[in-house]
ROVEX-279549 format. One record per residue (C-alpha): x negated, y negated, z negated; residue in three letters. Coordinates in steps of 0.5 Angstrom, whole numbers, plus 500, padded with zeros to 3 digits. Layout:
% ROVEX-279549
XYZALA;...
% end
This chain:
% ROVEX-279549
276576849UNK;271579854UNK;266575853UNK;259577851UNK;257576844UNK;251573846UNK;253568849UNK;253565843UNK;246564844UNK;245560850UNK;244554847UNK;241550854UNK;249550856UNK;251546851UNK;246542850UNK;245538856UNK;252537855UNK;251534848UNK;245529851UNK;250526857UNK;254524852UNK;249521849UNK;247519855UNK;253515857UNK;253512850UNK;259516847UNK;259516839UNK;259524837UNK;256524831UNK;260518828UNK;266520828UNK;264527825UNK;260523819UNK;267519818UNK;271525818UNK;266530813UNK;263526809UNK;265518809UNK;273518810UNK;273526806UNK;278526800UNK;277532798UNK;273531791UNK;270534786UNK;267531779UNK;264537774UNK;262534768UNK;257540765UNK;256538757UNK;251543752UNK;253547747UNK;247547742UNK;251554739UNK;251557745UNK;246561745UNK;247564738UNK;255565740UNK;251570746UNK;247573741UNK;252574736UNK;256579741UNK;250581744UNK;249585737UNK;257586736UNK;256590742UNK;250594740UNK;253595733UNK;259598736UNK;256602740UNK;251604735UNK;258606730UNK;261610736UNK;254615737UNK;252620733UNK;246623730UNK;244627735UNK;246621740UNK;242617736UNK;235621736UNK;237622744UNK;236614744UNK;230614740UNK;227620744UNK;229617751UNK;227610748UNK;219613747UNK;219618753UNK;220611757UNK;214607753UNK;210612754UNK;211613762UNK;211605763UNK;204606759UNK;201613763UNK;196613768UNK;197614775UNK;194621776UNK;189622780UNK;193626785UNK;198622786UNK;193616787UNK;188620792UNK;196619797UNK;194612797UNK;191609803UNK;186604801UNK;180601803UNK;172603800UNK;166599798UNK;162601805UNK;168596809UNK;167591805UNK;162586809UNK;156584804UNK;156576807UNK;160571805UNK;165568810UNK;161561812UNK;165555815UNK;161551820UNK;160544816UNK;156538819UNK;155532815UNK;153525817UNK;156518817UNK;159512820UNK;160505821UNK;158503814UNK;155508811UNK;161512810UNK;161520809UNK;163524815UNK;164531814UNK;166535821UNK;168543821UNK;168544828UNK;173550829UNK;177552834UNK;183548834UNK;188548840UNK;187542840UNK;189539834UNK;185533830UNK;186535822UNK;184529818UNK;183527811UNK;181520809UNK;179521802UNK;178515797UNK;174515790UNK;179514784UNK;173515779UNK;173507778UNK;180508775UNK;182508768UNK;184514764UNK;190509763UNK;192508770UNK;192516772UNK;199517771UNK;200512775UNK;198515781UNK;204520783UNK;208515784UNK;203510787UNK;201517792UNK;210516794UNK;211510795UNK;205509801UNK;209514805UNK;216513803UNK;215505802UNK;214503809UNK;210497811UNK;211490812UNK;212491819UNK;216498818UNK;222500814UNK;221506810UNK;225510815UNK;222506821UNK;216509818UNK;217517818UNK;220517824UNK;214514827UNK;210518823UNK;214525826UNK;214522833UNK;207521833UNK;203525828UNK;204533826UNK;204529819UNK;201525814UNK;202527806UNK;199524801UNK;196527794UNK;190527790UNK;184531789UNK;181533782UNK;176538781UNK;170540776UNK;163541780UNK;159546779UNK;152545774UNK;145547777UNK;144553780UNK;151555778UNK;152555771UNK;158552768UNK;159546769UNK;160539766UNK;165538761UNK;166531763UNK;163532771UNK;170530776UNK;170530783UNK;177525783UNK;180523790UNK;186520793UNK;187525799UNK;192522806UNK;191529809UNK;194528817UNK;194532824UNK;195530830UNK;194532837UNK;187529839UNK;191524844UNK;195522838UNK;189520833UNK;188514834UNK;195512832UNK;195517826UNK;190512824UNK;193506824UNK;199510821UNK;194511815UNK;191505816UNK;198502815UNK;200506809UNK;194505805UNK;193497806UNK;201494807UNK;205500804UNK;211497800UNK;209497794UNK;215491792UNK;219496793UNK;223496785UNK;230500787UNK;225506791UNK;220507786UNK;226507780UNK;228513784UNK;222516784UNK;220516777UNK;227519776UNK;226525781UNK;220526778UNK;222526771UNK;229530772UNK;223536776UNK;219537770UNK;225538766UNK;226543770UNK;220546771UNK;219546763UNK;224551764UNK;222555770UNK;215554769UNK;213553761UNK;206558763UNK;203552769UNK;204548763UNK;203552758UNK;196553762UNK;195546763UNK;195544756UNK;190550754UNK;185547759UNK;186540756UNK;182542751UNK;176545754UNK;173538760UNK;175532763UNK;178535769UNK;183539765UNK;185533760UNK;186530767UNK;191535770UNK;195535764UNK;196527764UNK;197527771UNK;201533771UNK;203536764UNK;207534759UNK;203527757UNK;205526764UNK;212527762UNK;212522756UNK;208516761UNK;214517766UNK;219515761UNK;215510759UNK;213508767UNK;220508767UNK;223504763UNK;218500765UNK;220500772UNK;228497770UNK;227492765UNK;220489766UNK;218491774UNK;212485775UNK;208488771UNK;209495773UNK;209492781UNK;202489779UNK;199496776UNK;199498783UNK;198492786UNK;191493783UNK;189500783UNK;191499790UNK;186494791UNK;181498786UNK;181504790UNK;181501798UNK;175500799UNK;170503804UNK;163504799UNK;169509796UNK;171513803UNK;170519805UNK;173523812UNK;174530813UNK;175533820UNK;177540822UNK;178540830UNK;175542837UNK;168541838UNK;170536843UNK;175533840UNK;171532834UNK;166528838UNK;171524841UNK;174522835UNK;167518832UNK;168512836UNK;176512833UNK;173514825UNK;168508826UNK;174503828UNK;178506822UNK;173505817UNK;171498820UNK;178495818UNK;178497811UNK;175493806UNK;169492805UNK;168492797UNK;174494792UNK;179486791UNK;176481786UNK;181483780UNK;180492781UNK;178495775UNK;171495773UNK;171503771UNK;165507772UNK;164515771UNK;162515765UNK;168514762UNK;169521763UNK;164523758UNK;167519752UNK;173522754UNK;177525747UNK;179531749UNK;185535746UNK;184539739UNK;184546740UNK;190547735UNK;196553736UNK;202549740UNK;208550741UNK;214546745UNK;220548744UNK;225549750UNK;232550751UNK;231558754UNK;233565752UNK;226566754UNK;218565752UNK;212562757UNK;206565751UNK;199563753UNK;192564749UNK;185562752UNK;178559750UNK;172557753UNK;168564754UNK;162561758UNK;158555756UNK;156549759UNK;150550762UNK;150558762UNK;148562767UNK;151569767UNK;153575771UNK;160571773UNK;161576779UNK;162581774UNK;166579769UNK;171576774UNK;172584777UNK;173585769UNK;178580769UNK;182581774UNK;182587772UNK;184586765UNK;190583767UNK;193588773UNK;192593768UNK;192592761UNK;196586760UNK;201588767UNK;202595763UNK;203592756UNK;206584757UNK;210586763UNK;213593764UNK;213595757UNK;214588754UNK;220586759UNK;215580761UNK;217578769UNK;209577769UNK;203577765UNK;195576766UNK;189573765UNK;184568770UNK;177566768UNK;174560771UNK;167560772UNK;166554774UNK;169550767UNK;167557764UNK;174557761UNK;179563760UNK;186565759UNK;192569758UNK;199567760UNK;206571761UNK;211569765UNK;219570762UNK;217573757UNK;223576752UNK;217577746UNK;212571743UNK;209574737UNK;207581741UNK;205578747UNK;200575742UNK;198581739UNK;196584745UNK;192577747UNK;189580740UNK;188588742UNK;186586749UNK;178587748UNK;178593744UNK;183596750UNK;178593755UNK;171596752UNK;174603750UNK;177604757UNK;173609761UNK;173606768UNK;173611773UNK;168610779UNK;174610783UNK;177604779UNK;172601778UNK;171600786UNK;179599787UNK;178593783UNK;172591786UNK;175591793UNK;181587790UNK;177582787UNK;173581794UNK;180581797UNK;182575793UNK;175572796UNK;177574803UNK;184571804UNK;185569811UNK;186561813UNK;188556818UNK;183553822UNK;185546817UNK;185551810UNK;178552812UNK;176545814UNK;179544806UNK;176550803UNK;168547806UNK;170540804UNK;172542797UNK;165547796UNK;162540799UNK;165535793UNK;163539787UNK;157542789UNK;158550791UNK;152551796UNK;153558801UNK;147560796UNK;151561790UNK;157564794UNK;153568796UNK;151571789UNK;158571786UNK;159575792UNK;153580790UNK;155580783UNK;162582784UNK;159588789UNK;154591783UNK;159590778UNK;158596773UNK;162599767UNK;157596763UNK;160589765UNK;167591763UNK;164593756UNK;159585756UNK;165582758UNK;169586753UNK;164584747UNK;164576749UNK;172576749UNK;172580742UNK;167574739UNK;171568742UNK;176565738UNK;183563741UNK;187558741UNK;196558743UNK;201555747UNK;206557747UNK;213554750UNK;219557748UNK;225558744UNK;227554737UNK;229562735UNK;223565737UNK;218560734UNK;222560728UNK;221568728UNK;214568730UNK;
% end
């Protein structure tokens, strides 16, 4: 009583208080583990088992429901719903006026800047002939790195592997650090370390669509640190790379588990990412790839990697052992840094040392692959799929490959078109009439690849009449001059998102791996800003011509009716 409630905030008080304590060697947080969690009686075990007829008991009362209420109306209240009913589609479907539009603040052609956005890039090498790519930006002092290995000497066959492999480098530890040892020294030292990988498709000449089989695939350790800690970074990094735990069955089980039971889950949440991965499998290596180390191929190899993983764990352990020793090696190494201009000069004699310690040369018994096995690589036939999901809802996905490899094309424009098709159009019919909670398009001009999704969709059959319908509603829409300038400052919106210091130095690094010159920005740049209505039209007559093929992950109901 009396006090003042912002008291509560003054947290320095309390503080100091809890740090004498720990100070003097007092035991706070034990006792409070053991009464809450350790020594807690209070539990409660909830056994969820699936009714496979649950879902029809809803729609059975769903429709007795309707049919009741449909009985207590009459005719007069009938034709009501059904007048209701059409006045609602066609406001869902009408145009904004123009009036109304004329309130909305917005950005003209004469803002938008004409140049591309460069990312200052310098290339050189280290100790050994190894790439150094160096982003001088200002960065307050923060040291951004990425140590990137080559993967293209792995066999298709071991890519699955490379999730699993990527977790255990930071949560394995090392032969001198125990796992937790290591994440403490990693947050004690460094702003962070993760590990991933890169896997991209390079442009072809004078940016035409790119090779089906061209890949850029790269293991990625991506750390930052303050320019006085870089040192220790490295050999965290160092550490990961050549003395992670890869012996470590109990952890790598554990992995392959999570893993498993998150894409379950993300088939649920998520079929249109998989759903779009699955498309894109059958038009060039890059996305055969994605799809095995990420889709559902990727699902079925962590069940076998799992069982693998508990009843016969030498063999497992000595697949990663050697794609370890395939892969560390310096002829495959690349480093990427974004920081301080002086910074960056101070940094070289470090990198030189790093890339010293590392293998010379892949270990005697590494993989033999080269790249050439992406060009005989079997990608998926273009067949309609469909992966039945336990949901009241649809993830309904079409493409095609639109472009060529090899063709060079106005591919400015038709990504004006694009976008545009899939804020209008398909925003009209698939989310706000159809009931989707989303839906759209994307072209990729770089694999010439393009697709249509939903996302949550309560239809199947007639999303995909409105995939069919799209072409003719694009080529007979008759675009305003306003229109047409609204999608192009959207498009070059997208271009012109805002990034980070460390995002630019990404940004740079990527356009370095597959290829992108400013040159070729540049021209995209200048097709978006000449786009016509011509080019809605062009792009409109190369979508009616293509042939598309589904996938579609859904429920057993809608595919049956479909």
């Amino acid at each position: 009583e009396g006090a003042n409630v912002a008291d509560a905030l003054r947290f320095e008080a309390p503080l100091a208080e809890l740090k004498t304590k720990l100070a003097s060697g007092e035991k706070v947080f034990e006792p409070l583990l053991a009464s809450l969690l350790v020594d807690n009686g209070h539990l409660a075990t909830i056994e969820m088992v699936p009714d496979a007829s649950l879902a029809e008991e809803w729609a059975a009362k769903e429709r007795s429901r309707l049919e009741a209420a449909k009985a207590a109306m009459g005719e007069e209240e009938l034709a009501d719903v059904i007048r209701s009913t059409a006045d609602l589609k066609r406001a869902q479907l009408a145009e904004d006026s123009a009036e109304d539009l004329a309130t909305i603040p917005r950005v003209g052609l004469a803002d938008l800047e004409a140049k591309v956005k460069e990312v200052p890039t310098d290339v050189s090498a280290l100790s050994g002939g190894v790439p150094l790519l160096t982003h001088p930006l200002p960065c307050a002092g923060v040291v951004y790195a990425d140590v990137l290995l080559d993967l293209q000497r792995l066999p298709v066959s071991e890519l699955p592997l490379l999730s699993l492999y990527a977790a255990l480098l930071t949560q394995a530890g090392t032969s001198e650090l125990d796992a937790t040892a290591l994440q403490r020294r990693i947050g004690a030292r460094t702003g962070g370390i993760d590990v991933g990988t890169k896997l991209e498709q390079p442009v072809g000449d004078s940016g035409a669509v790119g090779a089906p089989d061209g890949v850029v695939h790269k293991l990625v350790v991506r750390g930052k640190a303050v320019r006085d800690r870089l040192p220790d970074m490295l050999e965290l990094v160092h550490s990961m790379l050549t003395d992670a735990n890869l012996d470590a069955q109990p952890k790598a089980v554990e992995l392959l588990k999570e893993s498993k039971s998150r894409l379950e889950a993300a088939f649920l949440s998520s079929g249109n990412s998989f759903a779009g991965m699955r498309l894109s499998s059958r038009n060039t290596a890059v996305g055969y790839a994605t799809e095995l180390t990420s889709g559902v191929s990727y699902y079925e190899a962590i069940k076998e990697m799992l069982t693998t993983a508990q009843d016969d764990w030498p063999s497992l352990l000595a697949r990663l052992e050697r794609l370890r020793g395939t892969i560390n090696a310096r002829d495959g190494l690349m480093i990427n840094l974004t920081s301080d201009p002086d910074a960056i000069d101070g940094a070289k004699p470090q990198l030189d040392a790093f890339v010293g310690r590392m293998p010379a040369a892949p270990a005697a018994d590494a993989h033999g692959e080269d790249a050439s096995k992406w060009s005989r690589l079997p990608l998926a036939p273009r067949e309609d799929e469909a992966y039945a999901i336990v949901s009241q809802v649809n993830y309904v996905a079409a493409g095609c490959r639109l472009f060529e490899p090899g063709e060079i094309a106005d591919f400015g424009a038709a990504s004006v078109a694009s976008r545009a098709l899939s804020l209008g159009y398909l925003w009209d019919n698939v989310r706000v009439a159809g009931g989707a909670y989303g839906g759209g398009c994307a072209l990729n001009p770089t694999s010439g690849g393009f697709a249509f999704s939903s996302y949550r969709d309560p239809n199947l059959q007639a999303t995909l009449d409105i995939y069919a319908a799209a072409a003719d509603a694009l080529s007979e829409s008759d675009i305003s001059a306003e229109a047409l300038e609204q999608a192009i400052v959207g498009m070059v919106g997208d271009l012109d998102k805002p990034l980070t210091p460390d995002q630019k130095g990404q940004r740079a690094l990527n356009w370095h791996l597959t290829g992108v010159t400013t040159a070729m920005r540049q021209e995209f740049r200048d097709q978006v800003l000449g786009c016509s209505p011509e080019a809605f039209r062009a792009f409109a007559e190369r979508l009616r011509k293509a042939k598309l093929s589904v996938s579609v992950f859904g429920s057993e109901e809608a595919l049956a009716a479909a």
